[in-house]
C-alpha positions as CSV (number, residue, x, y, z in Angstrom):
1,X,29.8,41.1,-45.5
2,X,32.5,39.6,-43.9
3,X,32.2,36.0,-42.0
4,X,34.5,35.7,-39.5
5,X,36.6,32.5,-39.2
6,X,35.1,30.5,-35.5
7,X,37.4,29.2,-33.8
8,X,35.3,25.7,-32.2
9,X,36.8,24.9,-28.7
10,X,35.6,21.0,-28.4
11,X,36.3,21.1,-24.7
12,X,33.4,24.2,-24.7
13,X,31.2,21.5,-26.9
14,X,31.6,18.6,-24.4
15,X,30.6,20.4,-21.2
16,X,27.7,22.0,-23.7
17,X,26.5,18.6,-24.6
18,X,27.4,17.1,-20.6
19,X,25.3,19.8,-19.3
20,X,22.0,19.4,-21.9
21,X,22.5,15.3,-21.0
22,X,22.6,16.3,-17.3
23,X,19.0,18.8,-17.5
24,X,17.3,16.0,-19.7
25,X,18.0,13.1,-17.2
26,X,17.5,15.4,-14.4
27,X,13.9,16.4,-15.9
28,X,13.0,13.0,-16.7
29,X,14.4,11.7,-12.8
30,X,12.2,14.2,-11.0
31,X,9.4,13.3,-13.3
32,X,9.6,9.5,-12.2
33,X,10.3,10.5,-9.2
34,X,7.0,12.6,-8.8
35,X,5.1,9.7,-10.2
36,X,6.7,7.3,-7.7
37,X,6.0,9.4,-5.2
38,X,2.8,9.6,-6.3
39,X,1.8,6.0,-6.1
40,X,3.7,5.3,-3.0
41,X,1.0,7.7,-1.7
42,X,-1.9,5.5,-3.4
43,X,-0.2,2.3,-2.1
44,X,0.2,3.6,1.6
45,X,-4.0,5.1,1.7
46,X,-5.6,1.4,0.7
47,X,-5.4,1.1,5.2
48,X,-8.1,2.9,4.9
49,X,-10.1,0.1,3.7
50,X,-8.9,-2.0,6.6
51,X,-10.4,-0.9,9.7
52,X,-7.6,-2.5,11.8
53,X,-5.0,-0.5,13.7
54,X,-2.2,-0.9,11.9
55,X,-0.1,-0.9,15.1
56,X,-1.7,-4.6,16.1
57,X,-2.4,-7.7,14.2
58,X,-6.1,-7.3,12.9
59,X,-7.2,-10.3,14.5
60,X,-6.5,-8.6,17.3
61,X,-8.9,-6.7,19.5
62,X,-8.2,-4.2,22.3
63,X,-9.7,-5.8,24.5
64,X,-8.2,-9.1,24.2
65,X,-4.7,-7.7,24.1
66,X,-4.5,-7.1,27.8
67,X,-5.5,-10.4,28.5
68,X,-2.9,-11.7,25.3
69,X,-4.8,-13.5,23.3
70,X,-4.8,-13.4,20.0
71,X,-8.7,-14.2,18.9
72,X,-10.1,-13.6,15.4
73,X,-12.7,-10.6,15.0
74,X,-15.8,-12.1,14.5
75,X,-16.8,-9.8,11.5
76,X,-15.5,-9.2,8.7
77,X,-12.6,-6.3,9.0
78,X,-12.2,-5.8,5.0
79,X,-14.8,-2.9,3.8
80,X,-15.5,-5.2,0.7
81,X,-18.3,-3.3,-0.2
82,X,-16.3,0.6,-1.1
83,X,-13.5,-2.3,-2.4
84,X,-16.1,-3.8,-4.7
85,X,-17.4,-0.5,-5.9
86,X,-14.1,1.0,-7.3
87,X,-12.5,-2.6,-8.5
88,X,-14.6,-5.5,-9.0
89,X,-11.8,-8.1,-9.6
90,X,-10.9,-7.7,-5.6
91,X,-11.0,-11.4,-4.2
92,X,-9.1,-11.1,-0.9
93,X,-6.7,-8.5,1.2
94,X,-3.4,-10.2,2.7
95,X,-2.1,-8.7,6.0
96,X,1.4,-9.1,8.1
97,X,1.0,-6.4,11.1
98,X,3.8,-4.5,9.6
99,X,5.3,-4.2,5.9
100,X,2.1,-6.3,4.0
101,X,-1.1,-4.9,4.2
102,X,-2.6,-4.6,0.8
103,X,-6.2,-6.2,-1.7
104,X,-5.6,-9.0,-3.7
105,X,-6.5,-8.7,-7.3
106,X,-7.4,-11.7,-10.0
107,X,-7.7,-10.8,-13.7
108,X,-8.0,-12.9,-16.8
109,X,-4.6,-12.9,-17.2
110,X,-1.5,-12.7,-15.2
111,X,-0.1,-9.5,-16.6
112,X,-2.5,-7.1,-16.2
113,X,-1.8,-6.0,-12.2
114,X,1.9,-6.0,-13.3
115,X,1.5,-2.9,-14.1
116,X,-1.9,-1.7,-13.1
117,X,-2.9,-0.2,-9.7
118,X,-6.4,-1.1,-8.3
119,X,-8.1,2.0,-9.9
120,X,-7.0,0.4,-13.6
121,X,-3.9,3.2,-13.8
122,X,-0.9,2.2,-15.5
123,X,1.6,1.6,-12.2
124,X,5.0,0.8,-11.8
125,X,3.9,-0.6,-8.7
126,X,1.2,-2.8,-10.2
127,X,-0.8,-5.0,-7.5
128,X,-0.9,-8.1,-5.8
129,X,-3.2,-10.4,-7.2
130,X,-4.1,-13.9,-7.7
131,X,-2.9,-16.4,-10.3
132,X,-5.6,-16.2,-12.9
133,X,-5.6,-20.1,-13.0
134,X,-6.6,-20.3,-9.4
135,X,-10.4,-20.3,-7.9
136,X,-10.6,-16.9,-6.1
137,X,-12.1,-18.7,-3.1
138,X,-8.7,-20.0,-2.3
139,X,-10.2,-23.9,-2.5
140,X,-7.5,-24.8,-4.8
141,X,-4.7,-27.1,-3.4
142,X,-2.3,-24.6,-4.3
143,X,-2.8,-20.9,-5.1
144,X,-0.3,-18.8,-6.5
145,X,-0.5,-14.6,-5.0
146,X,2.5,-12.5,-6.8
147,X,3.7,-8.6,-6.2
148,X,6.5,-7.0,-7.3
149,X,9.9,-6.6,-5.5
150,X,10.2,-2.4,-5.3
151,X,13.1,-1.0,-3.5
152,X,10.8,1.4,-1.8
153,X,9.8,-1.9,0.6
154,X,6.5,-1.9,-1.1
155,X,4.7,-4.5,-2.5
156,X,6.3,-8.1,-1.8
157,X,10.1,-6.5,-1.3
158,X,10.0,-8.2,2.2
159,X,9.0,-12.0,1.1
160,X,12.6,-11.9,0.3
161,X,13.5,-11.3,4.3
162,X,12.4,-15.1,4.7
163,X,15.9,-16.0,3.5
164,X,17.0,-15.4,7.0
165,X,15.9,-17.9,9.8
166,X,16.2,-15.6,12.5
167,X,13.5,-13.0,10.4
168,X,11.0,-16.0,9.9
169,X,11.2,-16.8,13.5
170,X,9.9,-13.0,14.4
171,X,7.1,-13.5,11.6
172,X,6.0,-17.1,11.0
173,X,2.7,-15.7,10.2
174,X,0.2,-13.9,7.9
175,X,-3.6,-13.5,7.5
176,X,-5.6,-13.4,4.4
177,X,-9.2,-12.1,4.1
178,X,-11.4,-13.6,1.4
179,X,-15.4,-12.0,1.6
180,X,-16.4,-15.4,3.2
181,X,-13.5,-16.3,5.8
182,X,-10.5,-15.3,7.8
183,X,-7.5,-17.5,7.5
184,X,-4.1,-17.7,9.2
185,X,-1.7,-18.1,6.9
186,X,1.2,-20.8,9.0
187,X,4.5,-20.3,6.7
188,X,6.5,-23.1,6.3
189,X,9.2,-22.9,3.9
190,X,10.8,-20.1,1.4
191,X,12.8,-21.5,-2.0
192,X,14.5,-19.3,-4.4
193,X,13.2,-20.9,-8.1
194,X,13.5,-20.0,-11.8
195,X,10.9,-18.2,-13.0
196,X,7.6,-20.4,-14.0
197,X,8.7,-23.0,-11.6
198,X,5.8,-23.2,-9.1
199,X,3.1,-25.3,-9.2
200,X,-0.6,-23.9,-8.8
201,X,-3.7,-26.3,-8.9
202,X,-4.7,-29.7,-8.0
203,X,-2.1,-32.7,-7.2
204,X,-3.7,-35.7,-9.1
205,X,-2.3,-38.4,-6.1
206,X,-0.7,-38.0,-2.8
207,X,2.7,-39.3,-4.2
208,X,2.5,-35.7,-6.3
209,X,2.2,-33.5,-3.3
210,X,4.6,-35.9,-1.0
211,X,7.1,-35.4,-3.7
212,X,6.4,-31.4,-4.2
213,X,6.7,-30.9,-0.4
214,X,9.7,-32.8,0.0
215,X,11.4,-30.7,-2.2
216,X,10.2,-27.4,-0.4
217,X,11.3,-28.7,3.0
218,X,14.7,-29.8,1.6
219,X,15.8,-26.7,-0.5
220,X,13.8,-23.8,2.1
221,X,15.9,-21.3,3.5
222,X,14.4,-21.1,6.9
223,X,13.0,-24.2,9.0
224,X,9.1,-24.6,10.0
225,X,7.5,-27.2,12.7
226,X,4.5,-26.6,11.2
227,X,3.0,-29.7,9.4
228,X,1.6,-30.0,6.6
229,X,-0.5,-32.9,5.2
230,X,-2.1,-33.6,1.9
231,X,-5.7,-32.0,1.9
232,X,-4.0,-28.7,3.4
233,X,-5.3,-25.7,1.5
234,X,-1.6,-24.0,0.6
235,X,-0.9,-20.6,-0.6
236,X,2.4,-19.3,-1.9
237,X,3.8,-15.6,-2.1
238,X,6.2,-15.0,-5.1
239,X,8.7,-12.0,-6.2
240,X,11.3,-11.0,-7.8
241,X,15.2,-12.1,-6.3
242,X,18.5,-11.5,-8.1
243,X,20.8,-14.5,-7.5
244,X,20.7,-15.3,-11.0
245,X,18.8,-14.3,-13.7
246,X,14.6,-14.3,-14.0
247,X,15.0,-16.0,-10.5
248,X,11.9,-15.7,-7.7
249,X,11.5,-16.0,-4.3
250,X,8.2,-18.0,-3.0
251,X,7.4,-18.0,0.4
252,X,4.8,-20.9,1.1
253,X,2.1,-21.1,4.0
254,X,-1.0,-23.6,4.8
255,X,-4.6,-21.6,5.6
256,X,-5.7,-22.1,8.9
257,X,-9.1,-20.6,9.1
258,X,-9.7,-19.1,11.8
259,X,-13.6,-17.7,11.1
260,X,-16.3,-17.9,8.5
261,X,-18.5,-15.1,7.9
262,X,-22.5,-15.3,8.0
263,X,-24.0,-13.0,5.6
């Protein structure tokens, strides 16, 4: 038998091997993109365990809102119990009225809800949780709450907002849920940080947290009236931000409580 000579045309090769690179990346897109899809869904159906309207601030009650007040519920809005049932490690939910409205996590250590949703699935979202170093009651002088940056506006994409002064002045509040209280969460400055920079804990003397505020105040990117004094119980929200490399974004406020639960 005779083989006939090929004759190889290596611009026929190239758009072979384009086209098989294109299908691949294709495949593998819409597969990540189902699965992000996917957990956007998850993200979006935790309301459910917030009875609030999402349309008002959940301290907010219908009634009340003709007359505009803004008065805490006097019960508990967070259905801990369904929450406590499906993940134990649920230690508070922290709430915005708009783009923040998810439970806070604490594991023993600080990577876990990286990448794990609240059912324990692997997530590219992963969770908002709790520094593991901090008491889950929030009695700390300083607890550290973290959640990724996803360009979906998920998660803690919009702590970043707080660069702008004019955003801050249109939402210089939060509210966090713990199973015992209700606090208001009064922000009061926003500092972009390398990574591993904040302080969480206790502040041995007064100088320490005169000197640690200072700096806050002096580097935020927005300005707060709200005072804050040593003995003030402070929280801090921290993501991802891009100015330079590993850098984060932490958005601080001082709880305010506003009602604690009899059980």
């Amino acid at each position: 038998m005779k083989i006939k000579n090929l004759k190889i045309n290596k611009r026929n090769i190239v758009a072979v091997l384009l086209m098989t690179t294109s299908v691949v990346f294709l495949c593998h897109g819409l597969k990540e993109n189902s699965e992000y899809k996917k957990e956007k869904s998850e993200i979006d159906s935790l309301a459910i365990y917030n009875v609030s309207d999402n349309s008002i601030p959940v301290y907010v009650t219908e009634e009340n809102i003709e007359q505009n007040e803004t008065e805490p519920l006097n019960y508990n809005p967070i259905k801990w119990d369904e929450l406590k049932i499906i993940n134990n490690d649920i230690v508070g939910w922290i709430y915005n009225g708009q783009t923040i409205n998810y439970p806070i996590f604490q594991y023993q250590d600080n990577q876990y809800y990286l990448k794990h949703d609240m059912y324990g699935n692997e997530s590219k979202h992963g969770s908002i949780f709790l520094n593991t170093y901090n008491n889950e009651q929030f009695c700390d002088d300083v607890s550290g709450i973290y959640g990724h940056h996803m360009k979906d506006g998920t998660m803690f994409k919009t702590i970043c907002n707080y660069k702008s002064q004019e955003y801050f002045e249109e939402h210089q509040t939060m509210m966090l849920y713990t199973l015992d209280n209700s606090y208001e969460v009064l922000l009061f400055g926003g500092v972009i940080v390398p990574d591993s920079y904040a302080f969480i804990g206790n502040f041995e003397t007064k100088n320490d947290f005169e000197v640690w505020l200072e700096n806050i105040i002096k580097n935020s990117t927005f300005t707060s009236n709200i005072d804050v004094e040593y003995g003030d119980k402070i929280v801090y929200f921290s993501t991802c931000t891009y100015e330079f490399s590993n850098a984060r974004y932490i958005l601080y406020g001082k709880l305010s409580e506003k009602y604690k639960y009899t059980k």
